[in-house]
Each structure stands twice: as structure tokens, then as C-alpha cells.
N, C-alpha and C positions, 0 to 999 in steps of 0.2 A: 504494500500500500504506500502511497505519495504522503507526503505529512498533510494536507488539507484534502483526503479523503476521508469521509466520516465512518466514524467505527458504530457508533449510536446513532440511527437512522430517524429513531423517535427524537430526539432533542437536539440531533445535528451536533455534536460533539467529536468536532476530527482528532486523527490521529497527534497532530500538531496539540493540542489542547491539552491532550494527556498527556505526552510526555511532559511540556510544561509545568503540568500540575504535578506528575510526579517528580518532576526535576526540584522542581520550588518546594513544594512539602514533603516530602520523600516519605508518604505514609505507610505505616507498618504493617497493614490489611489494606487487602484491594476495594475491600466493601466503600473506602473512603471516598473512592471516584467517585461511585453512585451518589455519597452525600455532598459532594459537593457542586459536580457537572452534571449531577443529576442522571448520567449516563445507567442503561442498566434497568433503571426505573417503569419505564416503560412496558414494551413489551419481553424485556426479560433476552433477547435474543441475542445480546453484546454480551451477556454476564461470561460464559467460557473465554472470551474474548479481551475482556477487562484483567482478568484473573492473570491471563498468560501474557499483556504485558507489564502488568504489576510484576511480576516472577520475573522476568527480564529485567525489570529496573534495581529490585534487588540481587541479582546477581550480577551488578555492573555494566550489563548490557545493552543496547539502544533497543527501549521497546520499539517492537514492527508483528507485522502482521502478513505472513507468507501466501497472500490471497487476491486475486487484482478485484477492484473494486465492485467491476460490473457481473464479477461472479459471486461477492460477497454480498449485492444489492440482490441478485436473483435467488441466489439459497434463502436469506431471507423474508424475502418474498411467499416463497415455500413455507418456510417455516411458522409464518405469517396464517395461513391457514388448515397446516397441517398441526401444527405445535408441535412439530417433531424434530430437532435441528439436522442437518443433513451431515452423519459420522465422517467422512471423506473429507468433506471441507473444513472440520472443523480441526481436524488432526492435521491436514495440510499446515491450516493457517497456524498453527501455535505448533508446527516441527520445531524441534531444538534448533537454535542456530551453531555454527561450530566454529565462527569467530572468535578471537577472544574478546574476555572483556576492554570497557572504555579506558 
């Protein structure tokens, strides 16, 4: 994902945002996105998403997101009236990365 693709589709929260917010608060639990960018809150469907690049941030890494946007807009979408997240993409996008850390 590009930093001003959004990861939260409901409250339009990009990629950009979050790392931000976790660069600047570097909070302890992921859950704190959701209280603060409100990310998450919605329809739920960023939450696996939020978690894995929280986990990135604390282990010194550039959170990203291994998914191009307009496939991560369409599973969504799916998931949207399935409520079912779609397993393939969602292990794509949160693959380990094998860089080292920053």
C-alpha cells in the first residue's frame, strides 16, 4: 500500500495516519488506533489489519501493508456483505516482512 491509501475505509484513515500516530504515541496495544483514529470502529474489517501494523511498529519496522489497494477495496467489499474476511488476503497483507528493522 502507498502511505495515502486508506486502511479504514469507514472513517478514511490512511496508511500515512497510522504510522504517524504510531510514530508520535508509540502505543502499547493496537486497540489504541481504534480510540483514537477511530479506525476499526466501524465495520470491524481493518481490525486484523491495524493489529499487524501495530506489531510492525513495535518491532522497529515500517508498518505496511503487503496488498495493492484496489484488491484490498474489493475483499472488503466482500466482506462487507459476507462478514466473512477473505483468509488469502488477509495473510498476504500482514506476511512477515524480512527487512531488517529501522
Amino acid at each position: 500500500m502507498q502511505p495515502d491509501d486508506e486502511v479504514c475505509l469507514c472513517f478514511h484513515v490512511s496508511l500515512r495516519k497510522i504510522r504517524n500516530y504510531l510514530q508520535r504515541e508509540n502505543p502499547p496495544v493496537a486497540s489504541l488506533i481504534s480510540e483514537c483514529l477511530s479506525a476499526g470502529t466501524g465495520c470491524m474489517w481493518c481490525v486484523p489489519f491495524l493489529k499487524h501494523l501495530h506489531k510492525l511498529h513495535q518491532e522497529g519496522k515500517e508498518p505496511d501493508l503487503r496488498v495493492s489497494p484496489e484488491e484490498y477495496m474489493r475483499t472488503r467489499a466482500t466482506y462487507r456483505t459476507t462478514n466473512v474476511r477473505n483468509p488469502d488476503v488477509v495473510a498476504r497483507a500482514t506476511q512477515p516482512d524480512s527487512s531488517p528493522p529501522n
